[in-house]
N, C-alpha and C positions, 0 to 999 in steps of 0.2 A: 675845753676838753678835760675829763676826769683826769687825774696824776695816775702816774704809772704802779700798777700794783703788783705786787709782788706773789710770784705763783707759790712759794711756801709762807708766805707771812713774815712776820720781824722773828728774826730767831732769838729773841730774848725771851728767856723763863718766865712765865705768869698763871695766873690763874692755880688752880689743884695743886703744881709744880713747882710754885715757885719758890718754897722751901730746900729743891734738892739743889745739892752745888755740881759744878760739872765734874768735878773729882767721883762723886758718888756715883754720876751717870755712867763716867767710862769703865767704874767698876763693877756697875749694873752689865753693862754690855757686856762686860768680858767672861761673864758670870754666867750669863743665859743666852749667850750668840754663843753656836756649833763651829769650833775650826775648821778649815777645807784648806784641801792643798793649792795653792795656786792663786790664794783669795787673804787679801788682807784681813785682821782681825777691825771689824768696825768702830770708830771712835766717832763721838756726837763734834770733838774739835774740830777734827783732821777731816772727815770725809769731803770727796769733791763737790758733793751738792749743797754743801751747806756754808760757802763762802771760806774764808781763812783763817780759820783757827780763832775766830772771834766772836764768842757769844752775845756779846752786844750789838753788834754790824746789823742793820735796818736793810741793806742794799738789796736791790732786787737782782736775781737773774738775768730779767729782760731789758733793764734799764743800759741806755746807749753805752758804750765801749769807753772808759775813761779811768785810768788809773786801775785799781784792783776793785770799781765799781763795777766793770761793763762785764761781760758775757764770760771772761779770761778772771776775772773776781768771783764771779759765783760759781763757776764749773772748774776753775783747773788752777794749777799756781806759776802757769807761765804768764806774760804779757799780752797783747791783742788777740788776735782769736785764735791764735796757732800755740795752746797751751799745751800742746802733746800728750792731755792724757788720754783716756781710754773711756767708753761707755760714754755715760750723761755730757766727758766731759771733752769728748772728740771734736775735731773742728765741723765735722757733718752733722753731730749734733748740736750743736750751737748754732750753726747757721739755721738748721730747722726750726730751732727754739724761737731766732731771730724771725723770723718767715711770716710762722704762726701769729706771733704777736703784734707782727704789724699789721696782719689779715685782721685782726681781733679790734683792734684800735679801729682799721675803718669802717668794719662792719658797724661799729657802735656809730664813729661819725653818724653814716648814710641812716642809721634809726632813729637816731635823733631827728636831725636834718626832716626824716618824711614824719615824724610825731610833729614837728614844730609846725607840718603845713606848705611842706615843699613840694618841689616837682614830681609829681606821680605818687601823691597820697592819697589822693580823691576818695570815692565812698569807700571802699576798703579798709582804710584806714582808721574813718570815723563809726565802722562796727565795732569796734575794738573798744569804742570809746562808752557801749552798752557795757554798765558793770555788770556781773550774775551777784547776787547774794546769797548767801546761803548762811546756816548756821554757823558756820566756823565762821567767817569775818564777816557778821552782823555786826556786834559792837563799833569793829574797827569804822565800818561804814558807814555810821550813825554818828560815829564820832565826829569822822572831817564834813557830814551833813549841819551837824550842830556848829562847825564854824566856818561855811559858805553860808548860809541862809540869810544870812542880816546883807550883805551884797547882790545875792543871789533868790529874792524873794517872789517870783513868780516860779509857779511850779504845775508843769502838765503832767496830767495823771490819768493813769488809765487801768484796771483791773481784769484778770479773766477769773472767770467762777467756772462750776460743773453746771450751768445751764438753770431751767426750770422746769421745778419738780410738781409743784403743787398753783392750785387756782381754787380762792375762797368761795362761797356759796351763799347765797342771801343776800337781800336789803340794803345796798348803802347809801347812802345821801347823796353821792353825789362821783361821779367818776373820777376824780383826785381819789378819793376815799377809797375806790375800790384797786386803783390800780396803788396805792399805798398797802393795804391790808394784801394784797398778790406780795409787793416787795417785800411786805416783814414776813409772810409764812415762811418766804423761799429763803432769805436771809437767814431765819433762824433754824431752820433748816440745815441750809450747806456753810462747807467751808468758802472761800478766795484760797484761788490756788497763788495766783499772781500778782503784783503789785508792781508798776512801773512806773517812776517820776524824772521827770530832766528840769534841770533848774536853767532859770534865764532872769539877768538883768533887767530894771525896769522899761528898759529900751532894745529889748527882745535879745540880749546877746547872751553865746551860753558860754560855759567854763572856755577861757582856750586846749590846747592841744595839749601843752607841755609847764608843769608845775612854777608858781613865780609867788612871792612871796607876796606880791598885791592881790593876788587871789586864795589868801591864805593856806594854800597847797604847795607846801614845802617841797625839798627832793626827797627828802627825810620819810615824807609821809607816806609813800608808798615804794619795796625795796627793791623793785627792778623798773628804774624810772628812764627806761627807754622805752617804754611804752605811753601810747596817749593815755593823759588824764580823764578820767570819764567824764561825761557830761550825763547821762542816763543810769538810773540802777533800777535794777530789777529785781525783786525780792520775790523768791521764791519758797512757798509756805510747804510745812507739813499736807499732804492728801495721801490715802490710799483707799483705792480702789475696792480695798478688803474691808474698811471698817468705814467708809464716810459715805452719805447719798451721792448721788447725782445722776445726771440725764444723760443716757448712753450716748444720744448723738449729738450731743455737748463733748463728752470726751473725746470720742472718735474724732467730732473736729479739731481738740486742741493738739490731740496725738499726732493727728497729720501736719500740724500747724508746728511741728519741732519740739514741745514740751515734755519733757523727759518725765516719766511720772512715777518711774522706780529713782530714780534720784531722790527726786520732790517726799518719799515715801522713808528713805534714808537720811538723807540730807539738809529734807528742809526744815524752814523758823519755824518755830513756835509760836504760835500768833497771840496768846498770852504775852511774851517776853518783849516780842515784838509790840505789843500794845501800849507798853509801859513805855519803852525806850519812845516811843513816837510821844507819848504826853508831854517829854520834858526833854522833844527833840528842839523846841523855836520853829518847827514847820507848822504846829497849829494852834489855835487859841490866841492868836494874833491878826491883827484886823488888817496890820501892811503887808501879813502872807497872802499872797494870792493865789488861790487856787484857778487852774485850766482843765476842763473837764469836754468831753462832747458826749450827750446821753448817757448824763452819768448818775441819777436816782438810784440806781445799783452800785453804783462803787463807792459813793458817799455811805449806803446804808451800811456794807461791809467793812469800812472804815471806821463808824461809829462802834458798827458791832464791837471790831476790838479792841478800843479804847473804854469801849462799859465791860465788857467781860460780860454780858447777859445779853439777854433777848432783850428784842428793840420795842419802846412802848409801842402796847396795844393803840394809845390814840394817837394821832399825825399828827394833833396841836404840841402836844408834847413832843416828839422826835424832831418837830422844828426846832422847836428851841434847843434842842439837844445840835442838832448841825448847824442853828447859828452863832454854838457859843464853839462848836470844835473847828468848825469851818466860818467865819466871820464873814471872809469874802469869796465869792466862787463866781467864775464866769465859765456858763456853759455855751458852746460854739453852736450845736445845734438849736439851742433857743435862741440863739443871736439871730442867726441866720433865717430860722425859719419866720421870728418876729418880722425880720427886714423884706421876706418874700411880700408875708399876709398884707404888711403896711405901706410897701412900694416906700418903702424910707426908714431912716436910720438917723438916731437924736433929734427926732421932729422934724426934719432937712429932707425932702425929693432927695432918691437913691442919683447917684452920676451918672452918666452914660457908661462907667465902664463897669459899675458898682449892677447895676441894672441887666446888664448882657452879661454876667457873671450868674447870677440868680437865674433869670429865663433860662441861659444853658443846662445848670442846673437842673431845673424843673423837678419832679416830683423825684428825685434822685434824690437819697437822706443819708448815705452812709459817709462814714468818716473817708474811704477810698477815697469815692465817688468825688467829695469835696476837693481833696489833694490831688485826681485829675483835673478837674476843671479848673483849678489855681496852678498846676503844672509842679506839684511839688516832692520830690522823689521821695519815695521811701528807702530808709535806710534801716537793715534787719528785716527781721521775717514775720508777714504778716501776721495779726492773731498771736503776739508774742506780747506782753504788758511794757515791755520796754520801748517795743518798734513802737508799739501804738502812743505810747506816751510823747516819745518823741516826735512823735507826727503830727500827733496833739496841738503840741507847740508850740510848732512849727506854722501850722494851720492857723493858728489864733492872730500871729502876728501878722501873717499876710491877710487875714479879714479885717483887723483893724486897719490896715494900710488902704488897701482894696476897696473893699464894701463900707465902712464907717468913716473914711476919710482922716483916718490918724485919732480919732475922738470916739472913745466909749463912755455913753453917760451912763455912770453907777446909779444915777436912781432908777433907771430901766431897766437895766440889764444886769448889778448885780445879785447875786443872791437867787438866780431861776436857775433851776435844775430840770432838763426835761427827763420825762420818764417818770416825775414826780407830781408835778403841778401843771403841766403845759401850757399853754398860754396865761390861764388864772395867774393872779399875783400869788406871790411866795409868802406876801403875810396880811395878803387881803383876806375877807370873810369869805365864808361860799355858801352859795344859795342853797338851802334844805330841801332839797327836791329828794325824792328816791328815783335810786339810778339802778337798771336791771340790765348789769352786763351784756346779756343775751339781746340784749334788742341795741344792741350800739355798735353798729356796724362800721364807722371811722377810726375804725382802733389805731391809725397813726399819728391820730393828733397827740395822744400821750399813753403810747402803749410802753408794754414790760419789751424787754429784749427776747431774740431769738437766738434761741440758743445759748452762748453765751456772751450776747451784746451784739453780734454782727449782723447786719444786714443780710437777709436771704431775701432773693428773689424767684417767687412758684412761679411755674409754667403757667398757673391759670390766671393769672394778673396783668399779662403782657406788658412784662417790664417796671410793674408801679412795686413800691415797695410793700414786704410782704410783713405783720404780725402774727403772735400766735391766738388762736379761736381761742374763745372763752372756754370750751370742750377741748381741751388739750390734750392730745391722745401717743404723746413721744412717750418713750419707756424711759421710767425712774426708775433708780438702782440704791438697793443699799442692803448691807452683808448680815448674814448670819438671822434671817427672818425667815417665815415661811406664813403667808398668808396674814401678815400681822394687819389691827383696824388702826386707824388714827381719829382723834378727836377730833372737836372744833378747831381752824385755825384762825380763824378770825372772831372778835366780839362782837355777838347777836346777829352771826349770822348760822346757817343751817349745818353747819360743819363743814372739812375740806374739802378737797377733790382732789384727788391724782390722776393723771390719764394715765389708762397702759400701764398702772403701778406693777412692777415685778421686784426681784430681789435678788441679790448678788450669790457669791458664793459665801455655803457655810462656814 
């Protein structure tokens, strides 16, 4: 239990103050306090609330009844609680003063108690445990990041963006290629609104509830520590609607989805600042950080983006090497999974009978939901939110490896693929020269761009199979203060961009 604190503080002179002597004070007072009839002249010794005539006296008001410590010590100059004075210092108000504070103490108890994991903290409890980040305590929250991480080195991560805007035009070798040249135009393009990570032990466990010194999260480190310690944070970036692109029903969905975007427009990080602080946070450019990702070729490339501060290379052999030196390791869930469908097995091993009826249930079902129903795994926060999803993430990864891989992920298969990027091809094998004409590739699931912004949408005209966006992308792009402006090429050698539905915001 925290020690008893005192509702005025220690009444000893410090600080700006502690030059004047109490002789000066009572002169002060008598100086610029108005006489009234009926009413004592105020003195800083004497007064009832302020204990007995002793400027040093530490004692609290509330503290239990003992000598001239208890409630008869700080309110009145009789003994027990029958000190006969008047006001603050009456026996009705002392007994209220007593009342309160013991209401106070157990209120604190029982928040503790349900932070630590007690009876009746269930999901509720662990929303609480999504940090928001914002501008104002970025630093701080990058700080206690930079010393969980060495304990705490797997990390699910999930981003929301303003959708897509553009789709390249022309000749490429080969469908990696094209659906790469789609990721940089949009990338360099738009902002990430969102960024959400949850850290877990090598053995899937995440932060506990309540601060302890083996998890390097002090009481100290955060200043109202009856609240749970987070295990998720959410970084929410600079966007506004008035000066940055994006895909109207990209927005609309994330507005519906809880995303506050006049906050975000006010309030949020700066992804410059934020870029730096992540280089020399120990979350990346380390090979025992692990990253958890599900269809994440879009949140990796927005992540690179801010750590270069520039547009992402023109060629894909180059922005590899670029995400295998910032991201070393990365395991993405949907390539796991979708591997383990095509191959009826997992680390060269026949899938299990339960790892097997997990998948067929599945079936052509691809979303991160979809997944966390069939594993039966609750969501906690709000969907379509970077921290819910991250968390989910996470969540997800560990029960696949339990599940479906039988406790064993072999890194020379699995890590290092990103879908959305490479899709089944290897991540650093060669790719055959072929040319590949969007328009005639009709499987756009095997490694398409996201919808919208990342989720699965499912059209009425697919009966129920998961839906991509056409090579002719016809949803309306937004971006402010234009009127009929052209755009260049956005990809190299090929015919110049494409926008579907291009329109423009307000002036």
């Amino acid at each position: 239990m925290p020690p008893a604190v005192s509702r005025f503080g220690p009444q000893v002179l410090s600080g700006p103050f502690s030059y004047l002597q109490p002789s000066h004070l009572q002169h002060h007072n008598q100086q610029h306090q108005p006489g009234s009839a009926g009413l004592p002249t105020p003195s800083f010794n004497s007064h009832h609330g302020f204990a007995q005539g002793n400027l040093n006296t530490n004692n609290s008001p509330f503290a239990p009844s003992s000598n001239t410590g208890g409630l008869a010590g700080g309110f009145g100059s009789g003994n027990g609680l029958g000190g006969g004075g008047t006001g603050l210092a009456s026996h009705s108000a002392m007994m209220g003063f007593a009342h309160g504070a013991a209401i106070q103490q157990q209120q604190a108890r029982d928040a503790i108690r349900r932070s630590s994991g007690g009876a009746g903290s269930g999901r509720a409890q662990l929303k609480t445990r999504i940090r928001d980040v914002w501008q104002s305590n970025l630093a701080q929250e990058m700080h206690m990041l930079r010393g969980l991480v060495e304990k705490y080195p797997y990390i699910s991560m999930d981003t929301e963006f303003p959708g897509i805007v553009a789709r390249p035009m022309g000749a490429f070798t080969t469908k990696a290629d094209y659906h790469y040249q789609t990721l940089r135009c949009n990338v360099d393009l738009l902002r990430v609104i969102q960024l959400g990570i949850t850290l877990f032990t090598e053995d899937g466990e995440m932060l506990p509830t309540h601060p302890s010194e083996s998890t390097g999260m002090t009481a100290s480190t955060y200043q109202n520590i009856l609240l749970p310690c987070p295990c998720t944070w959410q970084f929410n970036f600079v966007f506004s609607t008035q000066e940055d692109m994006y895909n109207q029903d990209s927005i609309d969905f994330l507005t519906s989805a809880g995303l506050d975007l006049e906050r975000h427009e006010k309030d949020g990080i700066e992804p410059e600042q934020f870029g730096a602080l992540l280089i020399c946070s120990g979350l990346v450019l380390l090979e025992d950080v692990r990253w958890i990702s599900f269809h994440s070729g879009y949140d990796f490339g927005y992540l690179v983006k801010l750590m270069l501060c520039k547009p992402l290379p023109e060629d894909e052999t180059e922005y590899r090497k670029l995400l295998s030196i910032f991201f070393p390791s990365i395991y993405d869930i949907k390539y796991m999974v979708k591997h383990a469908q095509r191959n009826q097995a997992v680390n060269d091993t026949p899938l299990s009978p339960q790892a097997a009826s997990i998948l067929n249930n599945l079936g052509q079902k691809s979303g991160l939901q979809d997944l966390a129903d069939e594993l039966g795994i609750k969501r906690i926060g709000l969907a379509h939110q970077a921290g819910s999803d991250s968390l989910l993430t996470g969540k997800i990864f560990w029960d696949v490896k339990k599940n479906i891989f039988n406790g064993i992920i072999d890194d020379e298969k699995y890590l290092g693929q990103v879908w959305g990027l490479n899709g089944m091809s290897s991540s650093l094998g060669a790719v055959p020269a072929t040319t590949y004409n969007p328009s005639s590739y009709n499987n756009a699931e095997e490694q398409s761009t996201p919808n919208l912004n990342g989720a699965t949408i499912y059209p009425s005209n697919t009966q129920g199979t998961p839906g991509t966006p056409g090579t002719a992308y016809s949803a309306p792009a937004m971006t402010p203060n234009q009127q009929n402006a052209g755009m260049g090429s956005l990809t190299p050698g090929g015919g110049g961009g494409v926008f579907g539905g291009f329109r423009f915001g307000k002036g």
